[in-house]
N, C-alpha and C positions, 0 to 999 in steps of 0.2 A: 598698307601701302601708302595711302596718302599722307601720314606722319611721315614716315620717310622722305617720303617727296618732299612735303616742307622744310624738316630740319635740312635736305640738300640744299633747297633754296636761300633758307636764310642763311646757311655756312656760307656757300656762294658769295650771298648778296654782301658776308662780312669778309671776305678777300681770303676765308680760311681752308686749309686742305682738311681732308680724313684725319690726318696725321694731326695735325693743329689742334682740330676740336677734343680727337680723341685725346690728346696729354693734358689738354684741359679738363677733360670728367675724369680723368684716372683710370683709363681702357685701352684697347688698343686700336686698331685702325681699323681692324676686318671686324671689328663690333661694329662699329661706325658706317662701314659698306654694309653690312647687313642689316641693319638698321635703316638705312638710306635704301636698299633695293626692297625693302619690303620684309627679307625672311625672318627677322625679327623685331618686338618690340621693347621700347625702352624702358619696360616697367620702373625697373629699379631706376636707372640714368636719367628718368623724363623732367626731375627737377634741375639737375645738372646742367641737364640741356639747354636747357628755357635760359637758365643764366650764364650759361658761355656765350648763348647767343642774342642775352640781355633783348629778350622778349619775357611777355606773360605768359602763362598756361592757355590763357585762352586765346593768345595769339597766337600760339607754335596750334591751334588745333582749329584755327580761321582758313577753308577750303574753299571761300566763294572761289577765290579766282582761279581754283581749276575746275569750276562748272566746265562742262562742253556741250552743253545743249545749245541749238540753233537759236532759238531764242534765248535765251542769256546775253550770246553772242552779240545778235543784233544791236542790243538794247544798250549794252557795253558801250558797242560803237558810237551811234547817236548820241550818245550822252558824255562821248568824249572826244568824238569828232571837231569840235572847237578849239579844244586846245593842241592838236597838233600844227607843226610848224608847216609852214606853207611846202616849204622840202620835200618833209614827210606826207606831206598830203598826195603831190605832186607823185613820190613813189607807190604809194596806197593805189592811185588812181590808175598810172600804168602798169599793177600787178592784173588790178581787179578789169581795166580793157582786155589784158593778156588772156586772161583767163576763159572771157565772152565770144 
């Protein structure tokens, strides 16, 4: 499941559909969604992938940032907390009063 999740992400993150990445490995799209929801893996296609979507192996297989443990979480924060824009800060702080 969390291969999946990431190849979505990084298709995503390269502006590409199902359809896109899949006529890029030589498949078709429902390979691609199934693959992305989880019900299959990319044995064969996993190198494919990596270079359609011009990452390494060991990048398409980098899960820190779907940790969700509270501490993770935390830790994330504080440690990135500085470089948000005053904007975003500003919304951060009226979700997190909202919330209290």
């Amino acid at each position: 499941i969390l291969i999946g999740k990431k190849i979505k992400e990084l298709r995503l993150r390269k502006g590409l559909t199902q359809e896109d990445l899949a006529e890029m490995i030589n498949t078709d799209q429902r390979n691609i969604s199934y693959i992305e929801c989880g019900h299959n893996f990319p044995s064969r296609s996993l190198m494919e992938i990596a270079k359609a979507l011009n990452v390494t192996l060991p990048e398409l297989f980098d899960f820190e940032h779907l940790k969700t443990d509270s501490e993770y979480k935390k830790k994330y924060i504080c440690e990135n907390i500085n470089e948000i824009s005053d904007d975003d800060l500003t919304i951060i702080y009226r979700v997190l009063k909202a919330m209290r």
